[in-house]
C-alpha positions, -999 to 999 in steps of 0.1 A, spaced: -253 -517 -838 -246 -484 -814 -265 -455 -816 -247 -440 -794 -235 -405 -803 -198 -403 -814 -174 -386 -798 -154 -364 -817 -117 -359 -808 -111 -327 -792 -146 -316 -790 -162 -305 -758 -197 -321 -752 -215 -288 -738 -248 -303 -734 -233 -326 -704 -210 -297 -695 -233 -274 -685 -261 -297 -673 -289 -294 -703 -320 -302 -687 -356 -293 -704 -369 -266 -728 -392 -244 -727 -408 -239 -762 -422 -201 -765 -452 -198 -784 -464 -164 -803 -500 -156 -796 -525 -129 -802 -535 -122 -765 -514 -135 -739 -535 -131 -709 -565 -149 -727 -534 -179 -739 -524 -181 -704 -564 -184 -688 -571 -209 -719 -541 -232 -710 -553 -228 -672 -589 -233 -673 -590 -257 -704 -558 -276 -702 -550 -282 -670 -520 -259 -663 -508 -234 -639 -500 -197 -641 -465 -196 -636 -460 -158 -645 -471 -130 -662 -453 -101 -674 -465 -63 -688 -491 -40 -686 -510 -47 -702 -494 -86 -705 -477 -97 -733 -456 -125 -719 -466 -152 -696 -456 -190 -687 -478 -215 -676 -464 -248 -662 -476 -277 -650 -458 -308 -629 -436 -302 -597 -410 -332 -603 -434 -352 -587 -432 -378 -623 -406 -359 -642 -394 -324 -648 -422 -297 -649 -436 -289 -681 -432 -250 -695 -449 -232 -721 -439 -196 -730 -467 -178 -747 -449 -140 -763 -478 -115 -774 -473 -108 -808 -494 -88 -836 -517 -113 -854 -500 -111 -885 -471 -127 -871 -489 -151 -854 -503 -166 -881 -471 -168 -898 -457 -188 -873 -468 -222 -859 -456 -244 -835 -461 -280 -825 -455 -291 -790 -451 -328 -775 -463 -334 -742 -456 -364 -724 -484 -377 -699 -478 -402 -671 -514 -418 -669 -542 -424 -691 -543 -408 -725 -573 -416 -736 -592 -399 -706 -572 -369 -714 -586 -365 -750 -623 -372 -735 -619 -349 -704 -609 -326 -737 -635 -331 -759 -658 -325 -732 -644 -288 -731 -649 -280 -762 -611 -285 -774 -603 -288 -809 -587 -324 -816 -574 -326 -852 -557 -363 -841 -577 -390 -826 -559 -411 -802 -540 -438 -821 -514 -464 -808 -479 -454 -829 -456 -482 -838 -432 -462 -816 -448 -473 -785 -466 -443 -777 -510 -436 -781 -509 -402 -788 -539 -375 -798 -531 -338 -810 -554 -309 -803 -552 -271 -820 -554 -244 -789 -570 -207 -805 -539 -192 -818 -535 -224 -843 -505 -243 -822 -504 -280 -823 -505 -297 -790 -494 -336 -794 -503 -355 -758 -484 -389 -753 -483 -417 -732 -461 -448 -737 -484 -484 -742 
């Protein structure tokens, strides 16, 4: 059996069109210079930009194509009460050693609310909570 998308007749795939490639999830925080140092000096990622003054936008990013496209987090400064309205989850995909990752994490202090587990799926996976309550899901195939 296919699971291959159906075309439908007359319908213009836009997605190939245009050359779809990545997203970029935007998260809402309470203080997006202290999101952006926290997913720098805890996580592992880079400072990709920061915008404002004072900030209240910044990307981080980590990866240079080198195994796959670049990850990108947006992090959008928001008043708290809409922060903690709004939640996100994030899956990241990681090229080598999960389980390191989640020690390496623990070591810092990170919040892991998911244990790394094996998934019927093919993937171990563990999920951590970063300060402004977002779900980050790290993956790695088995």
């Amino acid at each position: 059996m296919s699971t291959a998308p159906v075309p439908r007749l007359g319908v213009v795939d836009l997605g190939t069109l245009h050359r779809f490639h990545g997203i970029q999830p935007v998260l809402p925080v309470a203080d997006a210079a202290r999101a952006a140092r926290y997913f720098c000096d805890v996580l592992g990622f880079e400072l990709d930009f920061i915008a404002g003054e004072p900030p209240s936008y910044a990307r981080v990013k980590k990866g240079d194509r080198t195994h796959g496209d670049p990850v990108y987090i947006r992090l959008w400064q928001c008043n708290a009460r809409e922060t903690r309205q709004w939640r996100g989850e994030i899956v990241i995909h990681v090229g080598h050693d999960v389980d390191g990752l989640h020690e390496a994490y623990l070591k810092r202090g990170v919040t892991v609310i998911e244990s790394p587990v094996s998934q019927p799926w093919g993937l171990r996976e563990f999920a951590i909570r970063e300060p402004d309550g977002h779900a980050l899901r790290f993956c790695g195939y088995v």
